[in-house]
C-alpha positions as CSV (number, residue, x, y, z in Angstrom):
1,X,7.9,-15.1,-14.8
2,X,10.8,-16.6,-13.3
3,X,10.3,-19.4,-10.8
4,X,13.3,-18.3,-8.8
5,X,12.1,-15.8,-7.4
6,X,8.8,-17.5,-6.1
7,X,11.2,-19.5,-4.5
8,X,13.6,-17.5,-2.8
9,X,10.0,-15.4,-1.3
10,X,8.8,-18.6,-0.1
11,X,12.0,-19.1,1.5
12,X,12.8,-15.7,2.6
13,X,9.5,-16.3,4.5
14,X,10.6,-19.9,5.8
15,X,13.9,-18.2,7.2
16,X,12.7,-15.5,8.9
17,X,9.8,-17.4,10.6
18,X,11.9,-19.9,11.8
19,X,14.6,-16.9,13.3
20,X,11.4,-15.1,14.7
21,X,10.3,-18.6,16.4
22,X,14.4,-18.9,17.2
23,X,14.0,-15.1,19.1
24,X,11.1,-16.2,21.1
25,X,12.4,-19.7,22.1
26,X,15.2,-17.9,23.5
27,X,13.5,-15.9,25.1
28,X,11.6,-18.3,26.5
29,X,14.3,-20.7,27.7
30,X,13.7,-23.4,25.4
31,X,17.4,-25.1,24.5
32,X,16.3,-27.6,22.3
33,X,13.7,-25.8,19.9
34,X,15.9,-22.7,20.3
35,X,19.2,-25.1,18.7
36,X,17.0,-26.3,16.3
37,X,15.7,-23.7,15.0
38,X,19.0,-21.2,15.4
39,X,20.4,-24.1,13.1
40,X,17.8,-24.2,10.3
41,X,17.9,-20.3,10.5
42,X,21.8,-20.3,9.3
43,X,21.3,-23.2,6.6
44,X,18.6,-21.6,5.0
45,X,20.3,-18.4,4.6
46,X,23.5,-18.9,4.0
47,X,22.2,-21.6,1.2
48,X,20.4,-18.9,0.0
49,X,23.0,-16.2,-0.3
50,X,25.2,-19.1,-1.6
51,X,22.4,-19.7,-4.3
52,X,21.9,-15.8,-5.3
53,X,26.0,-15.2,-5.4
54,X,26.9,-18.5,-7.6
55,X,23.9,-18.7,-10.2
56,X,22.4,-15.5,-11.0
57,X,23.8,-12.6,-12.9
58,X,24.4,-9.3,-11.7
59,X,21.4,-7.9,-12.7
60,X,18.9,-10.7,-11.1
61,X,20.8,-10.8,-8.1
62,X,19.5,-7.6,-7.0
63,X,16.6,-8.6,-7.5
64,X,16.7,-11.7,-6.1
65,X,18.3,-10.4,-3.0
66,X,15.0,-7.8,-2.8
67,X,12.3,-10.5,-3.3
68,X,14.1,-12.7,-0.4
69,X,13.7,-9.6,1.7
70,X,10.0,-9.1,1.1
71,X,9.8,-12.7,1.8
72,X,11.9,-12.3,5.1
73,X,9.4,-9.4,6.1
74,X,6.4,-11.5,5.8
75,X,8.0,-14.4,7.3
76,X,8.4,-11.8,10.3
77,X,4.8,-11.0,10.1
78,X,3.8,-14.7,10.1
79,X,5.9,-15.8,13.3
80,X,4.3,-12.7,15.3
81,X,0.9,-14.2,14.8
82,X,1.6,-17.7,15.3
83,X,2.4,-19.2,19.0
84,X,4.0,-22.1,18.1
85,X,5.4,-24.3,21.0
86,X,5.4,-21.5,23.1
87,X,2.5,-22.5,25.5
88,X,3.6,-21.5,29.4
């Protein structure tokens, strides 16, 4: 099993609880957390996608880019059921 896609699951999940948390912040009207985490959103990503493009073939790629999604799903899942900073 390749360890690579573990990781880009685990941080599928990472970036989409942090933009799910970002969402929520903003609605919210929390400026700092929502920077923060709007930031750490477009790093992860884009180092990512940057990742995927640059070191995998064409044929892991694919699915590279489909484990990252699952992971991105759950991470969705996760930041709906936790209420992180978000006390009234």
């Amino acid at each position: 099993m390749d360890y690579y896609l573990i990781i880009y699951f685990l941080v599928g999940i990472i970036q989409d609880f942090l933009f799910t948390l970002n969402v929520k912040y903003v609605a919210k009207e929390k400026v700092i957390p929502a920077i923060l985490s709007s930031f750490a959103t477009v790093f992860v990503s884009m180092m990512v996608l940057y990742n995927i493009i640059i070191k995998l073939d064409s044929e892991r790629s694919i699915l590279a880019i489909v484990i990252y999604s699952a992971g991105i799903a759950t991470g969705t899942f996760l930041a709906m059921k936790f209420k992180l900073g978000l006390k009234d």
